[in-house]
N, C-alpha and C positions, 0 to 999 in steps of 0.2 A: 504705848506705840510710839515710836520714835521718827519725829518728821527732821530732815536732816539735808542742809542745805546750804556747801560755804561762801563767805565772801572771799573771792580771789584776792587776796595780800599776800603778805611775808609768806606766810603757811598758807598750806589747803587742807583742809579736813576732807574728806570725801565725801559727798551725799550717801547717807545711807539708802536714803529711798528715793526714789525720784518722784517729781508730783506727779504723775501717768498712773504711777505702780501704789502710792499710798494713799488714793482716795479709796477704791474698792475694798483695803486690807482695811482703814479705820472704817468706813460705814460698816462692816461687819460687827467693827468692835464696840460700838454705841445704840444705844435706844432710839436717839434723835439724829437721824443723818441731817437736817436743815439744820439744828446746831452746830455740827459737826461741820460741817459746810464752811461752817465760819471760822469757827474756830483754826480749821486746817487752812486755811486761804490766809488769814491774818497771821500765823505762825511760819509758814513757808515762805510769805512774802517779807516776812521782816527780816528773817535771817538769810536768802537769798539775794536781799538787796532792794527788793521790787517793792519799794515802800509804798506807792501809792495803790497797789494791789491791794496791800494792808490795808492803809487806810479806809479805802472801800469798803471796808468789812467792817466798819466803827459807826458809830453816832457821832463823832467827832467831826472838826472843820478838816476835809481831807488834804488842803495844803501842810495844814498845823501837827495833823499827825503823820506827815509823811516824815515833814523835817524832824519832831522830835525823834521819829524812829532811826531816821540818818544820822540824828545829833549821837545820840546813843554808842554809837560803831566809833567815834569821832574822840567823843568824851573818855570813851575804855580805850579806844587805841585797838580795840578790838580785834584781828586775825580772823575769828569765824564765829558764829553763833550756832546753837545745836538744840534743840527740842523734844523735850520726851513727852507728850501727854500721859498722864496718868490717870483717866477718867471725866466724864462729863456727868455732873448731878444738877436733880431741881435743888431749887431751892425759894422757896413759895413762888411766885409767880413766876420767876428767872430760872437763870441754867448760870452754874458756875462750871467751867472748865481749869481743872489743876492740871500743873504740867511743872518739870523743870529744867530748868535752864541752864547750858553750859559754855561758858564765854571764855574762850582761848583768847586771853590778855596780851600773847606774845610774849617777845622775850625772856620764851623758858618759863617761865613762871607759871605753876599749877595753873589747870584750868580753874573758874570759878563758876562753881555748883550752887544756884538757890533753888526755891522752888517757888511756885507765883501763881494767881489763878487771875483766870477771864470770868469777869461780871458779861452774863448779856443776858438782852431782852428784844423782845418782839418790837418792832418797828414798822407798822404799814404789813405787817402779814411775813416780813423779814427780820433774823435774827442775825443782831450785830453787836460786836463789844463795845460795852457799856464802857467810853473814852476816860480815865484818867492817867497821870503819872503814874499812879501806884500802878499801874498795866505792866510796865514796866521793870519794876521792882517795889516791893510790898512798901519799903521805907522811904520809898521818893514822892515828896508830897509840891503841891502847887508853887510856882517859882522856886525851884530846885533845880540839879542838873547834878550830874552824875560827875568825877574827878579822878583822874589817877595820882597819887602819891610816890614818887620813886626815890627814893635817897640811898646813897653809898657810901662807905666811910672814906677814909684818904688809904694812900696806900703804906702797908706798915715796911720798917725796914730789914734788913738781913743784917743779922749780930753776928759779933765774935762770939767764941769761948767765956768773955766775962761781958757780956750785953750790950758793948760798944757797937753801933752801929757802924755796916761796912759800905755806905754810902753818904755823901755830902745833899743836903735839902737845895734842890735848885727849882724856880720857879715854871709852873705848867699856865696856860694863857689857855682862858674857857669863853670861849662867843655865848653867850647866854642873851635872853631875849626874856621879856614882862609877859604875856600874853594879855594882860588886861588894857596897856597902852596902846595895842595895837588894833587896829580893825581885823576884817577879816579878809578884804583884799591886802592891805598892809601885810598881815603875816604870810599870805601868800608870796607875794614880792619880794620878802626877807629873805623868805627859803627857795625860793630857786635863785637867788642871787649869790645865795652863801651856797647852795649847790655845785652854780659854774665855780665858784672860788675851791672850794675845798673836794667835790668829786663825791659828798656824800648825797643818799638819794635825798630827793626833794622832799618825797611823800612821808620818811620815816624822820624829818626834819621838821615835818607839816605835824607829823602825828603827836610828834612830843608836846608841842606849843599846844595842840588843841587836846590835849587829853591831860593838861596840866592844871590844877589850881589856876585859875588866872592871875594872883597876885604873885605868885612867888618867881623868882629867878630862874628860869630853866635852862642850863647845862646845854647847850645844841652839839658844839664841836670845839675838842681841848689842839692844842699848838704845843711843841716845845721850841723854847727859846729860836733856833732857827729859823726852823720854820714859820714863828710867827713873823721874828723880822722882816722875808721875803715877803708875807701876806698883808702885810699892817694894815697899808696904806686900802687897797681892796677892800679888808671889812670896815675901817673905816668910813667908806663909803656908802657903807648898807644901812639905810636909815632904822633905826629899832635896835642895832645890835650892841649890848653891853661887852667890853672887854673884863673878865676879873680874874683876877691874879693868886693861884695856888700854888704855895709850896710844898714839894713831896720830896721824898727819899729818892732819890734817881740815878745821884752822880755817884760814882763806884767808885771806892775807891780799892786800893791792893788786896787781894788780887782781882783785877779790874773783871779778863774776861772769866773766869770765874764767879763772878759776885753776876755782871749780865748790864747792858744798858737796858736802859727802862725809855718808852718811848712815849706819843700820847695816842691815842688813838686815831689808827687810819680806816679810812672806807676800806681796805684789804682785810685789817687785824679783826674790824667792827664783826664781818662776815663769817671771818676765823673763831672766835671767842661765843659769838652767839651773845644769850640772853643776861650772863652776871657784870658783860659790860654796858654801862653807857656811858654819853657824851660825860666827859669832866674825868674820865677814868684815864689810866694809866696802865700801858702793857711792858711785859717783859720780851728785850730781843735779843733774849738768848744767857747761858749760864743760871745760874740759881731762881736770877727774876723770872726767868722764860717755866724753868723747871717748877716753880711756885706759884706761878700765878695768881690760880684761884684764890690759894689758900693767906698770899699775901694782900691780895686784895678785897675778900670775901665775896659775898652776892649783893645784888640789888634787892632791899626791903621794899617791899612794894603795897600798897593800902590803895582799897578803891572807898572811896568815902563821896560823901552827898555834900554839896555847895549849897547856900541862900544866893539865887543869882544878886538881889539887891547887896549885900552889905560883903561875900565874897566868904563869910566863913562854914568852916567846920559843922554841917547837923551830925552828921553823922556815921561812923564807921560801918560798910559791910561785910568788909572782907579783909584778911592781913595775911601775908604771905613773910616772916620774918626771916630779912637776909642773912644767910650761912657768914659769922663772926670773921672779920680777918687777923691774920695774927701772924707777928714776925715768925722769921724762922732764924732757929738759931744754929751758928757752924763753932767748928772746931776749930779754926783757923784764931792764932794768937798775933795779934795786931805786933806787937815787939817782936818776935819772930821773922812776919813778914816783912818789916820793915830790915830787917839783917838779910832777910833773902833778897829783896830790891837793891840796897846798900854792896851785894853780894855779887852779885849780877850786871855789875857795870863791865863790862868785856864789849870791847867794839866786835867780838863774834856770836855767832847764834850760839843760848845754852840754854841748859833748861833745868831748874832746881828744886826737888821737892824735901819739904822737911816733915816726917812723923814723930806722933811722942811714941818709942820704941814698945813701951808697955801696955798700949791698946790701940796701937792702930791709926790716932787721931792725925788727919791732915792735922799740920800746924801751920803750913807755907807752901806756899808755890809762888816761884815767879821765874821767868824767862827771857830771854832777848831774841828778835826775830822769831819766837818759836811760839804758837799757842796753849796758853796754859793748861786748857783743857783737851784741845787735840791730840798734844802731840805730848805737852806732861801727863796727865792722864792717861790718855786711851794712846800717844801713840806706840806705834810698833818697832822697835830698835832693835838691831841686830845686838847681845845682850856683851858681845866679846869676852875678854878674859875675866869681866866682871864677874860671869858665872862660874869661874875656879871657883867662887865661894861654895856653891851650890855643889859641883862638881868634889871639891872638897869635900863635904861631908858623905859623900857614897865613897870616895877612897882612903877616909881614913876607916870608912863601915868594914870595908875591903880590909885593912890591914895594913893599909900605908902609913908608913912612919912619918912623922913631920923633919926626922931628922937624915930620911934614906937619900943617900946620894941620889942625883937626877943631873945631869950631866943639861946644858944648857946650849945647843951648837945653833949655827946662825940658819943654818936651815934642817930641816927631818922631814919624812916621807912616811905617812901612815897608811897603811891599809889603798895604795894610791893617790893620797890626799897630801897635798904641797904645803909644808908649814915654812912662815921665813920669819924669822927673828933680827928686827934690825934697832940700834942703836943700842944695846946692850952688850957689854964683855961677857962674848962667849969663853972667856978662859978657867982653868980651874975645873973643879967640878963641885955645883955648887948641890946644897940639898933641895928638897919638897919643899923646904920652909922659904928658902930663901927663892928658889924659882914661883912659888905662890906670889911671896911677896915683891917680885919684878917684875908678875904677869909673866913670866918667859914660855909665849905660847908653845914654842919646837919641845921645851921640856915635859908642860904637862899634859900637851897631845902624844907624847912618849907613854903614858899611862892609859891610852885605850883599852890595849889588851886586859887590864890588870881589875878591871871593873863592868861588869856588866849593863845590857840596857835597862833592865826591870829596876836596877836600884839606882840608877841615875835620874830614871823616870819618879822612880818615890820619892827619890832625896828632891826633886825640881816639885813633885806635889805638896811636901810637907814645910817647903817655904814659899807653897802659895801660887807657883806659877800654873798656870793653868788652873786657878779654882774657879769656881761660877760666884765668887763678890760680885756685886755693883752697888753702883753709887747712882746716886739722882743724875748725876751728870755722865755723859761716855767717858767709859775706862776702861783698860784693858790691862789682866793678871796676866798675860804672858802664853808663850806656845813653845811645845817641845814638840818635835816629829819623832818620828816610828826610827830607832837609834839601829837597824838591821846590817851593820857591818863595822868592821874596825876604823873606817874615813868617818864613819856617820859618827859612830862615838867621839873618836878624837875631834869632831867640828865643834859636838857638842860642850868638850869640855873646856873650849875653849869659845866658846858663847859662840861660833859662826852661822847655825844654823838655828837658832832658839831667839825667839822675840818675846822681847819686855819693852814697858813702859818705867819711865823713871818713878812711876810712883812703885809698881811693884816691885821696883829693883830697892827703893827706900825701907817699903816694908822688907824686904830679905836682913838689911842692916838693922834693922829695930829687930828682927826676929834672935840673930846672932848676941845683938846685945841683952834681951829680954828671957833669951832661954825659952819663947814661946811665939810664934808667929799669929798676928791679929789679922783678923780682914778690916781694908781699910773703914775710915767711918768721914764724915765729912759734915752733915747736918744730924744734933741731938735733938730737935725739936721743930717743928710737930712729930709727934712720935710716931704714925701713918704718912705715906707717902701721899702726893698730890696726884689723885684720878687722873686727873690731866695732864699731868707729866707725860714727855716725849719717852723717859727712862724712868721705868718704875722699879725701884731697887724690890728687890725677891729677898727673902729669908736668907741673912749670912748664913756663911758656915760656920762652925764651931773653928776657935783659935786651934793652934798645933803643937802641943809639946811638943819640945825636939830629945834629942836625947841631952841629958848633964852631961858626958865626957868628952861625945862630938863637938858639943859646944862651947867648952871650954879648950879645947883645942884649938878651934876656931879661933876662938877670940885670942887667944896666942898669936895667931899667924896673920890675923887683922891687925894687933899693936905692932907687931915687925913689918907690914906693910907700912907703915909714918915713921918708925924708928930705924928702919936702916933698907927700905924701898922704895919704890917711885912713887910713893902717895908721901913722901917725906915732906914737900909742901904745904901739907893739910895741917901740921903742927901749928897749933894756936896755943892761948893763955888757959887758965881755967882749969878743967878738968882734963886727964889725957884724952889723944883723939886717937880713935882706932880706924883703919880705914885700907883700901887697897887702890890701885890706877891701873886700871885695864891700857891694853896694849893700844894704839891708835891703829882703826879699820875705816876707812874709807874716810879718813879726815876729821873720825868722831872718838871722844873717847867718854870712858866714864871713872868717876870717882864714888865708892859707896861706903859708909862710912857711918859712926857715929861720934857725939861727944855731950856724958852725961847719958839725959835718957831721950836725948833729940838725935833723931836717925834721918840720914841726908844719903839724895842722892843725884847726883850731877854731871850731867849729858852734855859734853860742850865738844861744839867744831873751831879745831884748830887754837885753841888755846886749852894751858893746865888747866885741867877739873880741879885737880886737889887745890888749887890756890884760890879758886873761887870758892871751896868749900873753908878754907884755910878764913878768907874776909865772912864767912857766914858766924864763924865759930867766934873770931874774935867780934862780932859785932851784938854776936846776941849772947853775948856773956854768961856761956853756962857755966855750972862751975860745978854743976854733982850728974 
């Protein structure tokens, strides 16, 4: 029978029975209701709170057992107590009552299950329990006291590709406090004073100090660097409180918001996170630390074990809850790479530059100016412009277009009612497919509407990727094509007006061209399961995309005459040849996509050459195959 009764803290348990409803259901269930009496009064008064009820029901001094029974809630840090009697039996002249006991420890952490019995005996014609510690729990014996153990590891860091950490160790500032120096008005005083200062609550402040070993250091509330400068002089002030000084992985380094600043714990995050943080920890605010949390930090180990109040140590372990392991996470991102894409990205205008290794997929770089790396390189949404010939290309050579058919290039053309205008290019002559590919010359290859259908403009934009369902731990977005229902809508299409990408999936198009196989991106190898807790929980990639061999060797033809004799001619660096095309300028943006070797690049930039930005990427990260 289950008597069930919580103490209002953090959590509430619900009373299972209320004491009205579960004297007449147990007197049913026992032989001796005058036992039972007791038993049920001492059990509902302790885990309700109502200690001297309890007390009342012992042989015991009932100040002495009321306070152990409050020390109890005090020492576990407690959340709720729960009750199951499991029978009443004689036992020669006595009555033993077995039951057990379920202590909701808080913070997350499994409840803890023993099982425990009441000694009682006749008293004056009244049956009451027979008072010792071990009432309590079986292994808590005379001056003892009951202790919570909390430990957590530091936080690990986020790697490159070759185990280089991508952050710089910068020091985290922990208010920690003794509890055995302090009295018990004293640690009162501590903590509402560190309360007003810091805005965490008093009481979960109060709980830690007292449900801690006394001798050891305990963690109240971590600062970073700023933050604690503003504070200093305040905890300074609060008599008891220790400063000590941890260095963690924190500072980020390229790509900065990508990697994620790392914070220390606030009364907001504290509430956010729950149980696997405490004081001394460290949160992620935002990019991979945020997406990793748990898994970069692990859990809180937590051990409730027995103290000798005289000498402070160790009798004995009851319980161990062993914290979930923390463990870096490791990315694809190649430190010399990013550093060419930083080096790369010096342009006094917004751009934004991602590099893949062409042959699987793998982030190698990002970096941006004005732009965010994960918003808007990533996940943002770009209007995809002439970049998408590429794409568009390959459903019109499927068609039967020659790379060498005449296509006439005039500074404006009219399709299907849709306005194309061609400016800063010699409309004279008539040039071919190849050579209009490679000067982006929109008015020519929205001239090719007619000549290629939706359905296979649709497949050729599926089969490099746009619009796939990839994700990544972090927001990304593979691209969108509309319903292509008229000759305007085709010809927008082909000439990217109406089709959104992100510069990462416009990178993977370029690694696809170059690889002969389209990858879905990748970005973290390791932990090989994603983090529960993630905002973005990547889902099962799709399977890579053979393309066709002929398409895409023709491709790759009309990409090298985009750097050898098109407006992506800037992009020509040392090394290996670079192949590559430069989209028309639309709204002040344009793009560059491109490869050189097996690093696939691609570059979003307002109001400055992409190709030259991609031109300093290529000479700086010196590929050469």
């Amino acid at each position: 029978m289950t008597v069930a009764a919580a103490v209002p803290r953090r959590k509430t348990v619900a009373a299972a029975l209320a004491l009205a409803a579960t004297a007449p259901m147990l007197t049913a269930c026992f032989e001796e209701p005058s036992a039972h009496d007791a038993v049920r009064d001492f059990l509902v008064g302790w885990q309700s709170g109502d200690y001297e009820a309890a007390a009342s029901r012992t042989d015991g001094d009932r100040k002495a057992v009321a306070k152990a029974l409050e020390d109890v809630r005090l020492q576990l840090d407690a959340a709720s107590f729960r009750f199951d009697i499991k029978g009443i039996r004689r036992v020669g002249e006595g009555t033993v009552a077995d039951f057990q006991a379920e202590v909701d420890l808080g913070e997350n952490n499994p409840l803890w299950v023993y099982r425990s019995r009441l000694p009682l005996h006749l008293v004056g014609g009244q049956w009451l329990v027979r008072w010792s510690p071990s009432v309590l729990h079986p292994q808590l014996g005379q001056g003892q006291r009951f202790a919570v153990e909390a430990t957590s590891e530091g936080r690990q860091p986020v790697l490159d590709r070759n185990n280089d950490p991508l952050q710089r160790p910068l020091p985290l500032y922990v208010a920690a406090a003794t509890p055995a120096t302090l009295t018990d008005e004293e640690k009162e005083r501590l903590c509402e004073q560190l309360a007003e200062v810091t805005g965490f609550a008093q009481d979960r402040l109060l709980s830690r100090i007292r449900s801690a070993p006394p001798s050891t250091v305990v963690p109240l509330v971590t600062f970073g660097r700023k933050k604690f400068a503003q504070l200093e002089a305040e905890l300074e002030a609060i008599d008891g409180i220790k400063i000590v000084t941890e260095e963690q992985p924190v500072a980020p380094d390229a790509p900065r918001q990508l990697i994620g600043l790392v914070s220390a714990v606030t009364p907001e995050s504290e509430q956010q996170l729950g149980g696997p943080q405490r004081a001394g920890d460290s949160v992620g605010l935002g990019g991979l630390q945020k997406a990793y949390q748990d898994q970069l930090t692990g859990a809180t180990d937590t051990r409730v074990i027995t103290l000798d109040l005289k000498t402070d140590t160790k009798v004995a372990e009851l319980a161990k809850w062993p914290g979930r392991a923390n463990a870096s996470v490791q990315t694809t991102i190649d430190t010399r790479i990013q550093t060419a894409a930083e080096t790369a990205v010096t342009t006094s205008h917004p751009a934004a530059l991602v590099a893949v290794k062409a042959g699987t997929g793998e982030i190698l770089a990002v970096s941006t100016k004005d732009l965010h790396q994960e918003k808007d390189a990533l996940a943002g949404k770009f209007p995809a412009g002439s970049a998408f010939s590429v794409i568009a290309a390959d459903a019109l050579l499927k068609a039967g277009i020659s790379p060498k058919q005449k296509l006439p290039c005039p500074p404006q053309r009219s399709v299907g009612g849709a306005e194309f205008q061609q400016a800063g290019l010699n409309a004279g002559g008539t040039p071919t497919f190849r050579n209009s590919f490679a000067n982006g010359c929109v008015t020519a290859l929205a001239a090719l509407a007619r000549r290629v259908d939706a359905a296979s403009l649709a497949a050729s934009a599926a089969s490099f990727g746009i619009g796939s369902p990839w994700q990544l731990p972090l927001k990304s977005f593979s691209g969108s094509i509309p319903r292509l229902t008229s000759d305007a809508a085709r010809a927008k299409a082909i000439v990217g007006e109406n089709i959104k990408v992100s510069p990462l999936s416009m990178a993977l198009v370029a690694g696809a061209v170059r690889s002969g196989t389209w990858h879905p991106p990748l970005l973290v190898t390791a932990p090989a399961s994603p983090d529960p807790a993630a905002e973005v929980v990547p889902a099962a990639q799709p399977d890579p995309i053979k393309l066709d061999p002929k398409r895409i060797s023709a491709l790759r033809s009309l990409m090298r005459a985009g750097v050898t004799s098109g407006t992506a001619r800037t992009a020509n660096a040392t090394g290996a040849p670079v192949y590559g095309i430069t989209s028309a300028t639309s709204d002040n943006r344009s793009w560059f996509i491109g490869w050189q070797g097996d690093v696939a690049v691609a570059v979003l930039a307002e109001g400055t050459d992409p190709a030259a930005i991609a031109s300093r990427f290529f000479h700086a990260s010196h590929v050469t195959s």
